[in-house]
C-alpha positions in Angstrom: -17.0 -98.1 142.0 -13.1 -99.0 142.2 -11.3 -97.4 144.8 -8.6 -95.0 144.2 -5.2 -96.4 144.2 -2.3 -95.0 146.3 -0.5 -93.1 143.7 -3.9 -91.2 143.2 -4.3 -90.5 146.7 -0.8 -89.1 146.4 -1.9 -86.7 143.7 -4.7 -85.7 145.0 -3.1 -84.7 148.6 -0.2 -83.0 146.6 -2.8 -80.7 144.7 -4.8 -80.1 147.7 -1.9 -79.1 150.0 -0.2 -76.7 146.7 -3.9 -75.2 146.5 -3.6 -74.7 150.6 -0.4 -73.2 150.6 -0.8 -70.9 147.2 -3.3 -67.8 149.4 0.4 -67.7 152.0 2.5 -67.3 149.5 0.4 -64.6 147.6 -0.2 -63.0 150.8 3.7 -62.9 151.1 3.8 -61.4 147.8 1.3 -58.9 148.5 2.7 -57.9 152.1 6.4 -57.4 150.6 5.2 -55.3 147.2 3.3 -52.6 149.3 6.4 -51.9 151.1 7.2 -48.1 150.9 9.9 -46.0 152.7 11.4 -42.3 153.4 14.8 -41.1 154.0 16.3 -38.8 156.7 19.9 -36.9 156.4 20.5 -36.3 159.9 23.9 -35.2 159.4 26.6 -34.5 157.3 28.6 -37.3 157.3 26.4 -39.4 154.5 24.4 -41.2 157.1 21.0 -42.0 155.7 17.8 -43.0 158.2 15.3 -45.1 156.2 11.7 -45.4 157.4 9.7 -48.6 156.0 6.7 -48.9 155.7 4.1 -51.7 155.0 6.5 -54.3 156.4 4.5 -58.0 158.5 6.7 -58.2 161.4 6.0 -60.6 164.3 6.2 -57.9 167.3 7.0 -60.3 169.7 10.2 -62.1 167.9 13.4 -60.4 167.5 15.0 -59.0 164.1 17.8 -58.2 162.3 18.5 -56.3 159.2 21.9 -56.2 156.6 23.1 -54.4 153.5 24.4 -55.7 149.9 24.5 -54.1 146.6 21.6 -55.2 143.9 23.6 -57.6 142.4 25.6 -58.7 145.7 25.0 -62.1 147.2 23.3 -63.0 150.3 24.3 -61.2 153.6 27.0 -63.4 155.8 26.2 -64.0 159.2 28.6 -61.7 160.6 27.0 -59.0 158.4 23.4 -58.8 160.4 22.5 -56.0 163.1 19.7 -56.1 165.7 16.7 -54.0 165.3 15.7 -52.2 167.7 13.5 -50.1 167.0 10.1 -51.5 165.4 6.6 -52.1 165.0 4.6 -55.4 163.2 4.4 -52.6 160.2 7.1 -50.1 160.3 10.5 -50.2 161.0 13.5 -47.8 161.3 16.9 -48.4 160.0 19.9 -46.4 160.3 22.9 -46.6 157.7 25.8 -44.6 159.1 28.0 -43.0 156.7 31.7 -42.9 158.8 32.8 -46.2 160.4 29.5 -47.7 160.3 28.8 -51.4 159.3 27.9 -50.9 155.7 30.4 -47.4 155.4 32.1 -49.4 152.5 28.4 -50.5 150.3 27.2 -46.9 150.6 30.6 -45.7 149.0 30.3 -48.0 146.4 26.7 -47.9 144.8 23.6 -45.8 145.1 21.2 -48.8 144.8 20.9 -51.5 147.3 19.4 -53.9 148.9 17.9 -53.8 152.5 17.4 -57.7 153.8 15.4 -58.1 157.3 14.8 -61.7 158.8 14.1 -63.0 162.2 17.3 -63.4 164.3 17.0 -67.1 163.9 15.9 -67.5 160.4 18.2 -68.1 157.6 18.7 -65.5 154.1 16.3 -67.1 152.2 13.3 -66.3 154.4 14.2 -62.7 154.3 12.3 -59.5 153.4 14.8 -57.7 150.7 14.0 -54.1 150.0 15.1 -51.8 146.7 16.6 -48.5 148.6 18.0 -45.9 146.5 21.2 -44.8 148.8 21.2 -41.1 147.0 22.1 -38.3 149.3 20.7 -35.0 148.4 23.4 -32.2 147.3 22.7 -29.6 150.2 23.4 -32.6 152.5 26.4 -33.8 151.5 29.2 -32.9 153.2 30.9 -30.4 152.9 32.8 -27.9 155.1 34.6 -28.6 158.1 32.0 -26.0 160.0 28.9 -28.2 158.7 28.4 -27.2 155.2 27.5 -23.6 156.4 27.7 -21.1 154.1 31.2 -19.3 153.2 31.2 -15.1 154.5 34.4 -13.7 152.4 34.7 -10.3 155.2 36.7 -7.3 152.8 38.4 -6.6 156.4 42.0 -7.8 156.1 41.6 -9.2 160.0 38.9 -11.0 159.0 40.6 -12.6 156.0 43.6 -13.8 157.8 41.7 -15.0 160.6 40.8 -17.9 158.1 43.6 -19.1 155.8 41.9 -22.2 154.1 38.8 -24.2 154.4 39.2 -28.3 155.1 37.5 -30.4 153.4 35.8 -33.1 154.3 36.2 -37.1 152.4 33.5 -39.1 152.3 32.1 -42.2 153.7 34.7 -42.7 156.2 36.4 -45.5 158.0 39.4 -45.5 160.7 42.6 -48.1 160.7 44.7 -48.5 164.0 48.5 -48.4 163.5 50.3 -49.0 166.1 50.0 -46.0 169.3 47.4 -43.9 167.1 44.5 -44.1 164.7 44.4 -42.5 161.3 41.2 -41.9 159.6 40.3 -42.4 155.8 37.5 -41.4 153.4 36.5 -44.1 150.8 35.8 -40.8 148.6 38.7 -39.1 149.5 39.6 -37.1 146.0 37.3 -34.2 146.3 37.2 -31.6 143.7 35.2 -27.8 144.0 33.6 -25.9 141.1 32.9 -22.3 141.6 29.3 -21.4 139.8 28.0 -17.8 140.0 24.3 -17.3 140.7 22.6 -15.0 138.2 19.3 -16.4 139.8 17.3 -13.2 141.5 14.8 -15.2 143.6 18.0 -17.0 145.1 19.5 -14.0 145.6 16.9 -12.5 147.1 16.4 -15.6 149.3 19.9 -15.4 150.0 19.5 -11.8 151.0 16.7 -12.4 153.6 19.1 -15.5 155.1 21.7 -12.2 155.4 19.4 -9.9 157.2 18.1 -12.5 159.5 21.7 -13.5 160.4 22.7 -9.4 161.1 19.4 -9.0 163.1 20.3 -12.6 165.2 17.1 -13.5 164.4 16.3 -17.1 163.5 18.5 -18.1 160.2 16.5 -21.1 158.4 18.4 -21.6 154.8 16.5 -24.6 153.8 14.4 -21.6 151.6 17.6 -21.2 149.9 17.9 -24.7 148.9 14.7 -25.1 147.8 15.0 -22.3 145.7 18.0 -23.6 144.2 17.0 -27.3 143.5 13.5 -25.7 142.1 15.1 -23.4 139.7 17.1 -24.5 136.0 20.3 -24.9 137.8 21.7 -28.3 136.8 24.5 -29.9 138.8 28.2 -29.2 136.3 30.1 -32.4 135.5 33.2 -30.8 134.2 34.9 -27.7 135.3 36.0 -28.7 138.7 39.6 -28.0 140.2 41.0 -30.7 142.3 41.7 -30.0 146.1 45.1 -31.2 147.3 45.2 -34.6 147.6 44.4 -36.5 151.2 43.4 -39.3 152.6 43.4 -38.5 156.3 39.8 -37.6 157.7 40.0 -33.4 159.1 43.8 -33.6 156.8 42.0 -33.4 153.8 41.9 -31.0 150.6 42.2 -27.4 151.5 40.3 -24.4 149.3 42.5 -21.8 149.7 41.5 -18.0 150.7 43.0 -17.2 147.5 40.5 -18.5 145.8 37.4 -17.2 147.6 39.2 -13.4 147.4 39.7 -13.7 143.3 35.4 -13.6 143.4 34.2 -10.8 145.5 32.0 -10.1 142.7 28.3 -11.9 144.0 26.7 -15.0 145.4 28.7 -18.4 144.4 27.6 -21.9 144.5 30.7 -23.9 145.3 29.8 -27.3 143.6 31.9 -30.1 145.1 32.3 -33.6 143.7 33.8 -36.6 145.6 34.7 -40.3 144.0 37.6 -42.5 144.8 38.9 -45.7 142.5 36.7 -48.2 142.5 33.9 -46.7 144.3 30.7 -43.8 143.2 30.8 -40.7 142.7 28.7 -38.3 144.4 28.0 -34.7 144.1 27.1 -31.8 146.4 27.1 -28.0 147.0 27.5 -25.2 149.8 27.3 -21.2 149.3 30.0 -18.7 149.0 28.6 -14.5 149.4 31.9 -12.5 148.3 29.9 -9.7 148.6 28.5 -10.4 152.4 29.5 -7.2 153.8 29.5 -5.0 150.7 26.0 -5.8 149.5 22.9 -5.8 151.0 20.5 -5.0 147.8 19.4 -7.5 145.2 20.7 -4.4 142.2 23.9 -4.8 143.6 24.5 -8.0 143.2 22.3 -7.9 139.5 25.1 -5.4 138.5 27.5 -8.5 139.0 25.4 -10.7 137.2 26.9 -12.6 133.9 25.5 -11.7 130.8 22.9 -9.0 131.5 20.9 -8.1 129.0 21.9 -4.8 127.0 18.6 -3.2 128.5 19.9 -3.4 132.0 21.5 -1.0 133.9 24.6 -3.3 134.0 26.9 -1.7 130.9 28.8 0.6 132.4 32.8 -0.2 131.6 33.4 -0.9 134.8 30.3 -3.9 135.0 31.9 -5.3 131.3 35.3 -5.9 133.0 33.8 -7.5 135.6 31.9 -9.6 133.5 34.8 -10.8 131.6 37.0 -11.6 134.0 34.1 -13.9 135.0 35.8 -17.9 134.0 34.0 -19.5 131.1 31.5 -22.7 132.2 30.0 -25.6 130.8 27.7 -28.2 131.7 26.7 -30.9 129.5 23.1 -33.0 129.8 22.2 -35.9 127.4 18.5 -36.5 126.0 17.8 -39.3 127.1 20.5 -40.0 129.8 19.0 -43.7 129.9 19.8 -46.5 127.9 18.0 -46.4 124.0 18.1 -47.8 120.8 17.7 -44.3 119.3 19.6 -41.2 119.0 21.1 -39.6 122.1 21.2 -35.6 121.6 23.8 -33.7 123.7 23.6 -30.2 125.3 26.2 -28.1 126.3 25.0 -25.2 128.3 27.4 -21.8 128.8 27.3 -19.3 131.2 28.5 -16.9 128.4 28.3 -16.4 124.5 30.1 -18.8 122.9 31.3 -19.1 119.1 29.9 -21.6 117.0 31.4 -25.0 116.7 30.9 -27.3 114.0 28.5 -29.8 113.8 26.8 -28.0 116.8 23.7 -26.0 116.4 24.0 -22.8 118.5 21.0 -21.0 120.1 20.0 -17.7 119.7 21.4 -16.2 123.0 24.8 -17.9 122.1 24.9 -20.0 125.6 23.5 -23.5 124.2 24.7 -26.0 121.8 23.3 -28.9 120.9 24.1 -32.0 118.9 22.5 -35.4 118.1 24.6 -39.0 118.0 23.3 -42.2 116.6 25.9 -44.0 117.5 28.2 -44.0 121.3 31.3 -41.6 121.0 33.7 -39.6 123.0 33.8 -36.0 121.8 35.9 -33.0 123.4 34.5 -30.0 122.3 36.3 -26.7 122.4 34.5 -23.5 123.7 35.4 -20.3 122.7 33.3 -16.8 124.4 33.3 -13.8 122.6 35.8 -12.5 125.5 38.2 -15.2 124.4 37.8 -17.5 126.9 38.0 -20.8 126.6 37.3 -23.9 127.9 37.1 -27.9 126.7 34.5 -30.3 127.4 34.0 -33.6 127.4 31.0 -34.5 125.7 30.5 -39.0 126.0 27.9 -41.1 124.9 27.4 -44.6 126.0 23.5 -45.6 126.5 22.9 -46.1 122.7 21.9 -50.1 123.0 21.5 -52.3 119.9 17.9 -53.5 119.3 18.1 -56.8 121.9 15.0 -59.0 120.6 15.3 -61.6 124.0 14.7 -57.8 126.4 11.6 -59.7 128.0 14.1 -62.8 128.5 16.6 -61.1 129.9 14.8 -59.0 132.0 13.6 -62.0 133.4 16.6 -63.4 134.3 17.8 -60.2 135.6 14.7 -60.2 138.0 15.3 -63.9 139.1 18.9 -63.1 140.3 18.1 -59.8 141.9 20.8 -57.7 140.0 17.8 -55.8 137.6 19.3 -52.2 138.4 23.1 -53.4 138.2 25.7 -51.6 140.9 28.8 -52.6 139.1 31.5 -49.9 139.2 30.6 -48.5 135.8 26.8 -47.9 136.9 26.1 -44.6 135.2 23.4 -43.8 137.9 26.7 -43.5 140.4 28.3 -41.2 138.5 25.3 -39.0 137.5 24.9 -35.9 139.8 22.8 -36.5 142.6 18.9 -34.7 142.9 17.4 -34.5 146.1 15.0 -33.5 148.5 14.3 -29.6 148.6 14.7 -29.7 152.1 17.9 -29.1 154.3 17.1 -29.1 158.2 18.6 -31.8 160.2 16.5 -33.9 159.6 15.7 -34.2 155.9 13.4 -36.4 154.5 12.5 -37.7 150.7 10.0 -40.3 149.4 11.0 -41.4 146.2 9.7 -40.8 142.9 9.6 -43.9 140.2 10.4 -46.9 142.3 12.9 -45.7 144.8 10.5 -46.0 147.8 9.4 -49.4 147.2 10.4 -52.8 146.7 10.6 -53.5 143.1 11.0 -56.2 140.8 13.0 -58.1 143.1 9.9 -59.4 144.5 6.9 -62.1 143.8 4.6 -61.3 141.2 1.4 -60.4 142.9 -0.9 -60.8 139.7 1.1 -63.7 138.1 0.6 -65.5 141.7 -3.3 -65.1 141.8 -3.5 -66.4 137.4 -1.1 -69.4 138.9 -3.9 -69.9 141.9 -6.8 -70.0 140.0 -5.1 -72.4 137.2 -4.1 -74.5 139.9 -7.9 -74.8 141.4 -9.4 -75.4 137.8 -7.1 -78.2 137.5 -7.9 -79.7 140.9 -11.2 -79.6 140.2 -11.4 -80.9 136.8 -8.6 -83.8 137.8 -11.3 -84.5 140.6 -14.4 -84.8 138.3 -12.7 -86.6 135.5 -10.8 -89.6 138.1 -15.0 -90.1 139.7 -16.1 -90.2 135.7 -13.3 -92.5 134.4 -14.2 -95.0 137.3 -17.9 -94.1 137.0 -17.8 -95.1 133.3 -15.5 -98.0 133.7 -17.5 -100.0 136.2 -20.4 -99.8 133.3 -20.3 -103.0 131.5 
């Protein structure tokens, strides 16, 4: 039998060490796929605690972690932080939202990218995480006092004794000018939407908060929220007055007490929205009671309620005049919201009766319209209520995609490159209002639904990896048995 000749001894050691090395890098695979996280909102200046999960950490070396968008490139070295607080599994990462390290990625994109190596490792050995950077709408901030809830007292004192409410930007950072510092807010045009609550278990929520508070007993309003994100409330996109304009952190936009006296007629959800150029925009909410020391039964406030059905108690003249001095609103929603090569149907949804519009299909109660597009437009549409109010909305759709018959291609590309959910600053995610947890202590904490708490496509293919592996060995072995038979067969003569 001829021996083997040194380029088949190469071969043969090259297969043998890929078929060695193939279980590590499936393991690798495996390790970083299972990774899983959950968020906390410890306070309310956007700052978002991650807990991983499922992470293969070497507890005896020394880590650091960094943060780029989804389609950013690799983290500088300037641009790691120490970890300090660890386990070979876990691992627990804080993102501050003022005048933190990565302040400026959090203003610009909800989806990122969480890298974690060994201090003295380089980019391309390290674990990268999908995060979803979302803060939920009861957390965001809000009021200078916290994002507690807004008491309008009837007593004149009591009125003056407040003359606005400051607003807060978002996402802040700080520049040094000379003798002082000034502070900024990378969101810093913030914009309020007053929404009356016609809800009665939030009111009635509400209303238990209120008696606790009188009785100084203990005051927990995360039932509120939950009621709130639980019910058919949707977050408004249009509608919203703009605060005056700042830029200074604790200068900012002021709600004047002018505003909070024209509605002493209920419970309010005061929906604020922050963006600034170039960056996301985020939404979030806090609680106004113009009726917190005149009211103290859920009838009372129903008699303020919009629209009440003619079978109510609520018809008296003096109700009616209420009710229509109540501001026309509008909120529009969009079947589906994500991208589709079919027809996009709008809703509009009114807090009064509205006239018809053409084109539109109204509902029977007069507070929906709806509409279907086959094509991407920009449509205002004018509202009219039978009290003559009016209002204009924007109604846009963009997410109608032409049939693309390379998808699997590009989605392949999009996966090597690590931009598959793109953070560009025309992400419509970013400017979508923000759903969160149902939870609003101090320390709130969401796991993600879809594939927010895990690492997604991003990462190896588990199942591709093992079909790969087991190719590999058949070859091997059938490369093996056919070199012995070819030499077998040739020293026959």
């Amino acid at each position: 039998m001829q021996k083997m000749s040194r380029k088949s001894i190469f071969v043969f050691i090259l297969l043998v060490a890929i078929l060695l090395l193939f279980p590590t890098f499936v393991q690798a695979a495996d390790s970083e796929s299972s990774i899983t996280y959950t968020k906390e909102f410890p306070g309310s200046d956007g700052t978002i605690i991650f807990n991983l999960k499922g992470l293969n950490l070497d507890e005896t070396g020394e880590y650091v972690y960094s943060l780029t968008t989804q389609s950013g490139s690799a983290p500088e070295e300037k641009d790691w932080v120490n970890i300090s607080d660890y386990t070979p599994t876990t691992a627990r990462i804080e993102l501050k939202g003022a005048e933190g390290k990565f302040t400026e990625t959090m203003a610009k994109t909800n989806k990122a990218i969480i890298w974690i190596k060994k201090t003295d490792e380089t980019s391309e050995n390290a674990i990268k995480v999908n995060v979803d950077l979302t803060l939920s709408p009861e957390t965001v901030p809000s009021l200078v006092d916290g994002g507690n809830p807004i008491f309008f007292k009837s007593h004149e004192d009591d009125i003056y004794s407040f003359s606005s409410y400051i607003f807060k930007p978002l996402y802040v950072y700080r520049t040094s000018k000379l003798m002082w510092t000034t502070y900024y807010g990378y969101l810093n045009k913030i914009e309020y939407n007053f929404v009356k609550v016609n809800d009665k278990k939030i009111v009635e929520e509400w209303l238990k908060y209120k008696e606790n508070i009188e009785n100084n007993k203990d005051a927990n309003i995360s039932s509120i929220y939950n009621e709130i994100n639980n019910s058919k409330l949707e977050i408004p996109t249009t509608g919203y007055s703009t605060c005056d304009e700042s830029t200074s952190y604790g200068e900012s936009g002021c709600l004047s007490v002018r505003e909070l006296g024209k509605r002493q007629d209920g419970l309010y959800i005061i929906y604020l929205r922050y963006s600034g150029e170039g960056y996301k925009t985020v939404y979030g909410y806090t609680l106004y009671d113009g009726m917190y020391d005149t009211a103290t039964t859920f009838d009372e406030y129903k008699k303020h309620f919009d629209n009440v059905d003619s079978d109510t108690d609520n018809n008296d003249n003096t109700n009616k005049e209420d009710t229509q001095k109540t501001e026309l609103t509008a909120t529009v929603s969009y079947n589906p919201s994500t991208s589709t090569t079919g027809n996009v149907t709008a809703t509009i949804k009114t807090n009064k009766k509205v006239k018809n519009v053409s084109g539109w299909t109204l509902s029977s109660d007069g507070k929906t319209l709806t509409k279907k597009y086959s094509k991407n437009t920009t449509e205002i549409v004018n509202l009219v209520a039978e009290d003559e109010s009016e209002k204009s909305v924007t109604v846009k759709i963009t997410n109608i995609k032409a049939e693309d018959t390379n998808k699997d291609k590009n989605n392949n590309n999009s996966n090597t490159n690590g931009s598959v959910q793109g953070v560009s600053k025309d992400d419509d995610d970013d400017n979508k209002p923000s759903t969160g947890s149902s939870s609003s202590s101090s320390k709130n904490t969401t796991t993600g639904k879809k594939d927010n708490t895990v690492s997604p496509t991003i990462l190896p293919q588990t199942g591709l990896g093992r079909g790969i592996m087991v190719i590999v060995i058949i070859a091997t072995v059938y490369g093996i048995y056919a070199y012995r038979k070819y030499n077998y067969l040739k020293d026959i003569k």
